[in-house]
C-alpha positions in Angstrom: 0.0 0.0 0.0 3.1 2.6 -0.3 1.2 4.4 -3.2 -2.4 4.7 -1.0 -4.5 7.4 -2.1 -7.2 7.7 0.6 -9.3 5.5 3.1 -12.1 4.2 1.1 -13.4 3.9 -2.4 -16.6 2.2 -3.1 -17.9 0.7 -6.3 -21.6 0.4 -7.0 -22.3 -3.0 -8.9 -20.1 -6.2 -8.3 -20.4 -7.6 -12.4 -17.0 -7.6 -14.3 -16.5 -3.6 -14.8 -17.0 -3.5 -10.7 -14.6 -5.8 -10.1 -12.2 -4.9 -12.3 -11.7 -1.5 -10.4 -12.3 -3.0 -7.3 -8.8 -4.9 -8.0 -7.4 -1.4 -9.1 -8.1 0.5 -6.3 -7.2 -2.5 -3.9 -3.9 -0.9 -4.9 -4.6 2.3 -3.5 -7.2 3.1 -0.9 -7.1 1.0 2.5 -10.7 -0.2 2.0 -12.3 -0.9 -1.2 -16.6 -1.5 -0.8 -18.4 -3.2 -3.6 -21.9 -2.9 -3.1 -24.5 -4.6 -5.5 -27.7 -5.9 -5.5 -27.4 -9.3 -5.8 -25.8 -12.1 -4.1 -21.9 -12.8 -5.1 -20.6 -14.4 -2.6 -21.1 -18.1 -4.4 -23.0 -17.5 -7.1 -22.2 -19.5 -10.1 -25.3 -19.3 -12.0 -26.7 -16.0 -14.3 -27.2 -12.9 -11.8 -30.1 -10.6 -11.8 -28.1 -7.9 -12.3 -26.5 -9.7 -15.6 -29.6 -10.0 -17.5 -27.7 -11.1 -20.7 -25.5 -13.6 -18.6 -27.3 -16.7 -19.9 -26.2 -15.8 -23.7 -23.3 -16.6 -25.2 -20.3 -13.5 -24.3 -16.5 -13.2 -25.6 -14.0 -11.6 -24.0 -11.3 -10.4 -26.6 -8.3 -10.8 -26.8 -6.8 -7.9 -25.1 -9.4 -8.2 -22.1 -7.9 -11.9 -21.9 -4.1 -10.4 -21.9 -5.7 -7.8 -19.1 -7.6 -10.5 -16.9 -4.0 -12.4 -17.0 -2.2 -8.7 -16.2 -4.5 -8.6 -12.8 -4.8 -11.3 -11.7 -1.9 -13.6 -13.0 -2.4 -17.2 -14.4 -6.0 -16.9 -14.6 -5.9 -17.8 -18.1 -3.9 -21.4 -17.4 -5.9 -22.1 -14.2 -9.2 -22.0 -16.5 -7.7 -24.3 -19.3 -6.7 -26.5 -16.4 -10.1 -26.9 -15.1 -11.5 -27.9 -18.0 -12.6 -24.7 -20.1 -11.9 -24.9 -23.9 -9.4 -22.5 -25.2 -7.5 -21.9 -28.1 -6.1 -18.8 -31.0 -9.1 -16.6 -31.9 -8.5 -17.0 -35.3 -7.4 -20.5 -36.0 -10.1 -22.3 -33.4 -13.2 -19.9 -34.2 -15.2 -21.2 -37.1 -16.1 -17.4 -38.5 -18.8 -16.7 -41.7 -18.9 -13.6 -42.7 -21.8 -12.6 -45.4 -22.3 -16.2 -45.9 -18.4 -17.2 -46.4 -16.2 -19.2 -43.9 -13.1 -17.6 -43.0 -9.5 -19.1 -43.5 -7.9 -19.9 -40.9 -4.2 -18.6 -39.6 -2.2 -18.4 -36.7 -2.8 -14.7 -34.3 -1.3 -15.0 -31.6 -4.5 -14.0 -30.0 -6.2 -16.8 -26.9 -9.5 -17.4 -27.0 -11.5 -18.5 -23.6 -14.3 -20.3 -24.4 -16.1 -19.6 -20.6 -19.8 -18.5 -20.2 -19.4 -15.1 -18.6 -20.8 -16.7 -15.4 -17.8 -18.9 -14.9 -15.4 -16.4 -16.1 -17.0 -13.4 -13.6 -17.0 -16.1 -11.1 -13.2 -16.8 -11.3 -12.7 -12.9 -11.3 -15.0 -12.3 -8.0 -13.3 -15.2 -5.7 -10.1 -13.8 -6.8 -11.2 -10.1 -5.6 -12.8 -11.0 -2.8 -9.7 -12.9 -1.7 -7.6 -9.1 -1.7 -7.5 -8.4 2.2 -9.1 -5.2 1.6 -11.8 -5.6 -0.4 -15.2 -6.1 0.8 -18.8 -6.6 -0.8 -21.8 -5.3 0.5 -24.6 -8.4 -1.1 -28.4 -7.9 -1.4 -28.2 -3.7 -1.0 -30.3 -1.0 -2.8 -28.7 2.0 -4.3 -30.7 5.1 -3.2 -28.1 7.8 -4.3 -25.3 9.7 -4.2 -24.6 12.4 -0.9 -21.9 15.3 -1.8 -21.1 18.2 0.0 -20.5 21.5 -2.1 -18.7 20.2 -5.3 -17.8 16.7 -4.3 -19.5 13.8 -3.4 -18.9 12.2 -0.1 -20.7 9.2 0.0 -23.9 6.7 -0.9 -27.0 6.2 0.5 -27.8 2.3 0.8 -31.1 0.5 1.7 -30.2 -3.0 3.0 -32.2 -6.4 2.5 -34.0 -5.6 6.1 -34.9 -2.4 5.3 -32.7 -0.6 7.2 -30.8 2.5 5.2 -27.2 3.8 6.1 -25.0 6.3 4.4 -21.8 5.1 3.5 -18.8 7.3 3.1 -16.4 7.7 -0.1 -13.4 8.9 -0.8 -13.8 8.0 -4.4 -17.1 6.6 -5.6 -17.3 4.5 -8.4 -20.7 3.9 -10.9 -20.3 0.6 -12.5 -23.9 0.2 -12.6 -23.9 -0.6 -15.9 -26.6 -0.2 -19.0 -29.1 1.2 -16.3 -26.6 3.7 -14.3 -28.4 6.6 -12.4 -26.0 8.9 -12.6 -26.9 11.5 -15.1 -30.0 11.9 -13.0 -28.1 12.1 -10.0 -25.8 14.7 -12.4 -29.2 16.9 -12.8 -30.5 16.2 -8.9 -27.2 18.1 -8.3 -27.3 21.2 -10.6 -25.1 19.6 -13.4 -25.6 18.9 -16.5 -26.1 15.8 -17.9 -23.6 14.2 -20.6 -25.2 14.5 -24.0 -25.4 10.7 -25.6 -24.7 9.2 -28.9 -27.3 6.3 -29.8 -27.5 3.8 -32.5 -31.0 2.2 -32.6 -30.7 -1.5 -33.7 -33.4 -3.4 -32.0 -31.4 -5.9 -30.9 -32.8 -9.5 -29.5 -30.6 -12.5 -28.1 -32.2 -16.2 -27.4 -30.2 -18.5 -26.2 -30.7 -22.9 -25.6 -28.8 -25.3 -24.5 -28.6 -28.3 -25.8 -26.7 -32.0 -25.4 -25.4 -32.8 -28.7 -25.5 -36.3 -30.4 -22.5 -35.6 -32.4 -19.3 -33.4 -32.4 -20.0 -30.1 -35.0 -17.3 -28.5 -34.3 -13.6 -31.0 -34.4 -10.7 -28.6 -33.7 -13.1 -25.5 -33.6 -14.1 -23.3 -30.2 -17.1 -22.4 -32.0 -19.1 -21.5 -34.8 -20.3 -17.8 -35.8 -22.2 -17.1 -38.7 -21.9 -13.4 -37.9 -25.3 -11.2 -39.4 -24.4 -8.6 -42.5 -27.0 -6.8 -44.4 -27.7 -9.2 -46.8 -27.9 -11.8 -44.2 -29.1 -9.8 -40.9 -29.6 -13.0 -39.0 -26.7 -14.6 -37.0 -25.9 -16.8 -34.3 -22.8 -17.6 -31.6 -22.4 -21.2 -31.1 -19.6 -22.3 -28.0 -18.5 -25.2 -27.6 -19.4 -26.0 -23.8 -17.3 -29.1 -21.6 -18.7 -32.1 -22.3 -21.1 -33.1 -24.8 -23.3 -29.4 -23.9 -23.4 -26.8 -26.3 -25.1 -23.3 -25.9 -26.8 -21.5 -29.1 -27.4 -18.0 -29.2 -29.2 -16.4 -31.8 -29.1 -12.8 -33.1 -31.7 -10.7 -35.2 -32.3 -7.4 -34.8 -34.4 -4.5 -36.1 -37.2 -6.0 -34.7 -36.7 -9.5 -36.4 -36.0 -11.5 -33.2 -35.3 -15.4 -32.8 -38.3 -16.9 -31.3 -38.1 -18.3 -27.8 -40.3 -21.4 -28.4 -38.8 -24.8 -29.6 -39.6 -24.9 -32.8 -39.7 -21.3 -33.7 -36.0 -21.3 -32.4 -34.9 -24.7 -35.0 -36.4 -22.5 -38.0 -35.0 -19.6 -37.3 -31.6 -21.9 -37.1 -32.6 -23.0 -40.0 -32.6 -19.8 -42.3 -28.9 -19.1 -41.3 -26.8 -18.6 -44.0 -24.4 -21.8 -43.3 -26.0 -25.1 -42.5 -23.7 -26.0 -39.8 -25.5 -25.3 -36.4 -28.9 -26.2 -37.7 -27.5 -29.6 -38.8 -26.1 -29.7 -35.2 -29.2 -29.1 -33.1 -32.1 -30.9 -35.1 -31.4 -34.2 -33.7 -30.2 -32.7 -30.7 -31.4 -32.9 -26.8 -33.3 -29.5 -25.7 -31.7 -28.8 -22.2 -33.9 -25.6 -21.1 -36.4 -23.3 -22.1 -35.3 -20.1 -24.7 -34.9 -17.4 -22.8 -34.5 -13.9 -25.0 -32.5 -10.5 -24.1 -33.2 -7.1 -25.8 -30.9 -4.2 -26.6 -32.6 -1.7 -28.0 -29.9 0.5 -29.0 -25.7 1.1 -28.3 -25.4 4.4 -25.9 -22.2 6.8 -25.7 -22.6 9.1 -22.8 -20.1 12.1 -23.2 -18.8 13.0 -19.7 -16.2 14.0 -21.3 -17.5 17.2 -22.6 -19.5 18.3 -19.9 -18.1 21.7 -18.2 -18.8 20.6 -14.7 -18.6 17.2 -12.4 -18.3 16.5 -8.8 -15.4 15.6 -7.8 -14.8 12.3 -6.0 -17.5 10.0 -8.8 -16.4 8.5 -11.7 -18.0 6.2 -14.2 -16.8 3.0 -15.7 -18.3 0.0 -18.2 -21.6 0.3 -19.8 -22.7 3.2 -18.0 -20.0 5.2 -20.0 -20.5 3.3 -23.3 -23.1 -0.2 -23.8 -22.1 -1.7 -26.6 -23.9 -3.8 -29.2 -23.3 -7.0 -27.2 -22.8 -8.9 -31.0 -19.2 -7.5 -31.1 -18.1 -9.2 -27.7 -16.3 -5.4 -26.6 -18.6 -5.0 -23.4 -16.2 -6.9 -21.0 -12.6 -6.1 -22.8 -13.1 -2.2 -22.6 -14.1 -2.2 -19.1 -11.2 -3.7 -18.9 -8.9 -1.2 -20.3 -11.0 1.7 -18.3 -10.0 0.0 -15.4 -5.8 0.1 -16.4 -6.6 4.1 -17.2 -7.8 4.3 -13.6 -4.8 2.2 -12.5 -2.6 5.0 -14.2 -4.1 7.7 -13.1 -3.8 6.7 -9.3 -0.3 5.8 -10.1 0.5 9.2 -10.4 -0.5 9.7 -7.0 -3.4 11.3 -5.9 -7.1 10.8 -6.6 -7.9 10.8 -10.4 -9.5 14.3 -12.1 -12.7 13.7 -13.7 -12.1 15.1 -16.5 -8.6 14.0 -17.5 -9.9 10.5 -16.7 -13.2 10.7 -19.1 -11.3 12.1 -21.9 -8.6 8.9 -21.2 -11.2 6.4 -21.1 -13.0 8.4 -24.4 -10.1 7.8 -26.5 -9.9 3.6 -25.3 -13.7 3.7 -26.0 -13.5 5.6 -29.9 -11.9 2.6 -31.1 -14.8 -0.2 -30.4 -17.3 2.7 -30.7 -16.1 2.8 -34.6 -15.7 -0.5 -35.0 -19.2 -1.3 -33.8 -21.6 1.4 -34.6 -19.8 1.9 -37.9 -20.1 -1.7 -38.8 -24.2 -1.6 -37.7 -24.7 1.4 -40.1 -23.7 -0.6 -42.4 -27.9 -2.4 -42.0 -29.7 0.0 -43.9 -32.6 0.2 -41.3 -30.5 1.3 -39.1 -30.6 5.0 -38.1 -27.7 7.2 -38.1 -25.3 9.0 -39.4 -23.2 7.7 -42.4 -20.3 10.0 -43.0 -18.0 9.7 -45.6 -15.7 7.8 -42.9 -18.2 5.1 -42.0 -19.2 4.3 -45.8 -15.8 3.7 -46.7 -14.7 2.0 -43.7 -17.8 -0.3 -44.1 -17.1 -0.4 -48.4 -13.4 -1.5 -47.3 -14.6 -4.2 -44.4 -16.4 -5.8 -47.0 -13.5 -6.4 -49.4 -11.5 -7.1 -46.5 -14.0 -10.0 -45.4 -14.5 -11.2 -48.7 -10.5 -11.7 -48.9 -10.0 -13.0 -45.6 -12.5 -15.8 -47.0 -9.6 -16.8 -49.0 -6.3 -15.5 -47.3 -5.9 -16.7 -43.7 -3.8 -13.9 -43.3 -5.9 -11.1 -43.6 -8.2 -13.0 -40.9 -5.4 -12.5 -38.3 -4.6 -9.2 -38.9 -8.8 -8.5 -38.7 -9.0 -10.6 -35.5 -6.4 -8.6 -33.9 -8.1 -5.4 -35.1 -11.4 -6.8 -33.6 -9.5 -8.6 -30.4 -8.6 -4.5 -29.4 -5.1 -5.6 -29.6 -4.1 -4.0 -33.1 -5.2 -0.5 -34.2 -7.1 -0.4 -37.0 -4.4 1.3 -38.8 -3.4 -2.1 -39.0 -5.7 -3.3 -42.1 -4.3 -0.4 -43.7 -0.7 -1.1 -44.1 0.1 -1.8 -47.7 1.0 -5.2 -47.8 -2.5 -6.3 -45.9 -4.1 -3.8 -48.4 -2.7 -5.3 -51.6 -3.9 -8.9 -50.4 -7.2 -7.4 -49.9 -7.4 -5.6 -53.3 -6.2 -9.1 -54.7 -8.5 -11.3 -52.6 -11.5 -9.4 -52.1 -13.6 -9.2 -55.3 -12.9 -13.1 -55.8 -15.5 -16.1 -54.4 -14.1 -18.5 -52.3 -15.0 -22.2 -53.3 -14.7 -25.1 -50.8 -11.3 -26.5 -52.5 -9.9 -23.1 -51.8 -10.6 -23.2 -48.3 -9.0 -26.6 -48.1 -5.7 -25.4 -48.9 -2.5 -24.9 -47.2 -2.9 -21.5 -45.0 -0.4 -18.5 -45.9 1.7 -16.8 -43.5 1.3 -12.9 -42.7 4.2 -11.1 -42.8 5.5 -7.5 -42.6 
């Protein structure tokens, strides 16, 4: 504890963005509160306040590198214990407008764990730090401040009873439904203006014992939606002979929950793979279905005025469109800006830190809302930036369909490891501009895979 900062910090909401700074500022304040909702302590099942825990979640490939950084050997002690794991682009079975990637070497691990087992591994290993402590089964009633800094939170316990807690630093990792811009206006601030990309969004997920093995080598198989074929589908290989299947539609064309509703929707994906999987196989649960009606950017960043001693992290800065996997991976990366800014010494500024965390969040942001503009029912703005980015994507995917090169380099890209500058250098462009106009047929993707280089 030589660099401690203050007494206590508190983080609302004990999910994988709470406990991610939790384990930060473990480093730096003598007690560190989580407080959230639900039970943790043992709970290895979907949470309450993990609505979308049930369906099928990635965590990329620099979230991975991250989780390992924390909290070391995580990564082995999982493959050890069973979960599958392997390089993103050499074990994923991708399809991209129809066509199955090639296949080469990344670099890049994949962890094939349900976000209940992986948030699971991350909570027992926080709650283990000697001073870290979570507060289970506790309403949120609100922030208390005095003049321009707040000072504490206001609690409402399982039997009632309320208490106010007091913060030296107090953390909103709420998530999707964070309170704080109301809390923002409650106190005579503004609140952040927000950037929104409507895309009616559903999940619905089964699980289901299969009677034979779809996937050989392969982590699993993802027909990923594009406009011309907006359905898509995430499909994990689980330990044993269990498999989970999530499947994607969105503006307003959502996978049906019931049995057979869920086996034709399957059905009318563009490969044939999972559907040939699941007919025959055994139904393990009922569908259950998760909404997201639209990707939000709130712009702390910009406002003129913030209390001091609050901070927000994770979906309450920026939700995601969950199809991308990004959700997890940048909370991840918030949480090593907040780990550099108490470094230097002292509580972090508010604004320094949400104009750090906006630059780590641009990246995904263009990746994600860029490549959903791409649907044209989708609302917003197409600049001349996102119609060539999504023009170039398209050649890119089509090429990577027949040079497992270009897949690598576009994992990395999409893993958050690689900037996107990246698919730009010349030699990736020329095999794009070679590759990318061309159909791949099945004897092409049989043979020998090329090696990236320079």
């Amino acid at each position: 504890m030589a660099g401690l900062v203050a007494d206590r910090a508190v983080v609302l909401g004990g999910g994988m963005a709470g406990l991610l700074a939790a384990r930060v500022l473990s480093e730096h304040y003598a007690e560190v509160l989580v407080i959230d909702r639900d039970t943790l302590t043992g709970a290895s099942g979907p949470r309450r306040g993990v609505p979308h825990g049930c369906h099928a979640h990635a965590l990329l490939a620099r979230g991975q590198q991250i989780l390992d950084e924390l909290f070391p050997g995580l990564t082995r002690q999982l493959v050890e214990a069973g979960v599958p794991a392997g390089d993103m682009a050499t074990r994923l079975r991708w399809y991209f407008n129809g066509r199955r990637l090639r296949q080469a070497p990344s670099g890049l691990v994949s962890v094939s764990a349900t976000r209940p087992v992986l948030e699971e591994q991350v909570r027992i290993r926080v709650a283990a730090l000697e001073n870290v402590r979570f507060l289970e089964r506790t309403d949120i009633l609100g922030p208390t401040s005095a003049g321009a800094r707040i000072t504490g939170v206001r609690v409402r316990h399982s039997d009632g009873q309320e208490e106010h807690l007091a913060s030296d630093l107090l953390i909103d990792a709420t998530g999707r439904g964070s309170r704080t811009p109301a809390w923002l206006q409650e106190l005579g601030y503004e609140r952040p203006d927000e950037d929104r990309v409507k895309i009616g969004l559903a999940y619905t997920t089964r699980h289901f014992r299969l009677r034979s093995d779809p996937y050989g080598d392969d982590l699993s198989i993802n027909p990923v939606a594009s406009p011309a074929n907006p359905r898509g589908a995430f499909f994990p290989k689980l330990p044993g002979d269990m498999s989970m299947l999530s499947l994607t539609g969105i503006l307003g064309d959502h996978p049906p929950a019931d049995y057979d509703g869920f086996l034709a929707f399957a059905k009318s994906l563009p490969v044939p793979d999972i559907y040939e999987a699941i007919r025959d196989a055994e139904p393990l649960d009922e569908g259950a279905t998760f909404t997201f009606p639209a990707s939000v950017r709130r712009r702390y960043e910009r406002l003129p005025g913030f209390p001091g001693g609050l901070l927000v992290l994770g979906d309450g800065a920026c939700s995601f469109n969950p199809v991308y996997g990004q959700g997890m991976t940048v909370a991840a990366m918030e949480s090593m800006i907040l780990r550099d800014h108490l470094r230097r010494g002292g509580e972090p500024r508010w604004q320094a830190f949400f104009k750090d965390i906006s630059r780590v969040i641009d990246v995904p942001w263009d990746i994600s809302a860029g490549a959903d503009l791409a649907f044209p029912g989708v609302r917003g703005p197409r600049t001349l930036k996102v119609r060539l980015g999504n023009a170039y994507m398209g050649r890119l995917h089509a090429a990577a369909a027949r040079d497992g090169a270009v897949t690598a380099a576009f994992m990395r890209v999409a893993g958050l490891v690689d900037p996107p500058q990246a698919l730009m250098r010349p030699g990736l462009m020329l095999r794009v501009l070679a590759n990318g106009g061309r159909h791949t047929t099945a004897e092409e993707a049989a043979q020998p895979l090329p090696v990236l280089r320079g």
